[in-house]
N, C-alpha and C positions, 0 to 999 in steps of 0.2 A: 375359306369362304364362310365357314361358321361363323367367325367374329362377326364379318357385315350381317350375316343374319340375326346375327344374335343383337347385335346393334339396332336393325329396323325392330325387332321383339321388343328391348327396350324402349324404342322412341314409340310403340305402339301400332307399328306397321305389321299386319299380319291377314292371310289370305284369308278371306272368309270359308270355311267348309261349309256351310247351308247356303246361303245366298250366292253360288257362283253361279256366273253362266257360262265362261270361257276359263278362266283362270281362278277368280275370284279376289281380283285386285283390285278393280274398281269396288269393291264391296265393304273390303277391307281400308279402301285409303276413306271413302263415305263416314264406315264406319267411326276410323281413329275421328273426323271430324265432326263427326255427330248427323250425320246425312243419310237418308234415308239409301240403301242403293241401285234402285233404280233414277233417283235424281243424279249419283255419281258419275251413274253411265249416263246419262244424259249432258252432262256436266265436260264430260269426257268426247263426245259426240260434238259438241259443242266445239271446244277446244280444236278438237281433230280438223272442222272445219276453218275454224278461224286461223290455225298456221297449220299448212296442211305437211302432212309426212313427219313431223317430230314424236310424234303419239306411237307413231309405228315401231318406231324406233325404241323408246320409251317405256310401252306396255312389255313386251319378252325381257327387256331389264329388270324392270319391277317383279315381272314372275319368278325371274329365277333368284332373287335377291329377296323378296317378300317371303318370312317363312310361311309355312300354313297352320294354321290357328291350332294352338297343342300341340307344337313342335317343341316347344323352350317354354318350360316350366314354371312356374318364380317358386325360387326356393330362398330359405333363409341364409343368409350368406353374413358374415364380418360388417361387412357394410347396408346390411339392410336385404330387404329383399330384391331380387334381379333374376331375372330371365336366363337359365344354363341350358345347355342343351341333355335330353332323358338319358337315362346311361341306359346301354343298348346289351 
């Protein structure tokens, strides 16, 4: 399960720690895209409406798949810098 976290880390997906309200997904996905996060949730609200029940489905995936923000690092790596998970 790391990899895929470590993979949303790198593409930029990461839960917000300040601006959550439930999880901190909708904050985090606003965020990577430049969206305030109350528009995300809104955005989200939206959606839920227009196909209803996939959202449901959808948000606890993202939670548990989304790391939370300062979980995965970027450290200096052979290839550049990227996202490892903290040595514990």
């Amino acid at each position: 399960m790391n990899s895929v976290r470590a993979s949303f880390a790198r593409a930029g997906f990461v839960r917000s720690r300040e601006s959550k309200v439930l999880g901190g997904v909708c904050a985090g996905i606003g965020r990577h895209f430049g969206i305030e996060p109350g528009m995300s949730r809104v955005l989200f609200i939206v959606a839920l409406l227009a196909i209803p029940g996939s959202q449901i489905l959808v948000y606890p995936v993202l939670w548990f798949c989304m790391p939370l923000e300062g979980e995965y690092a970027p450290v200096e790596t052979s290839a550049g810098l990227g996202p490892v998970a903290p040595n514990a």
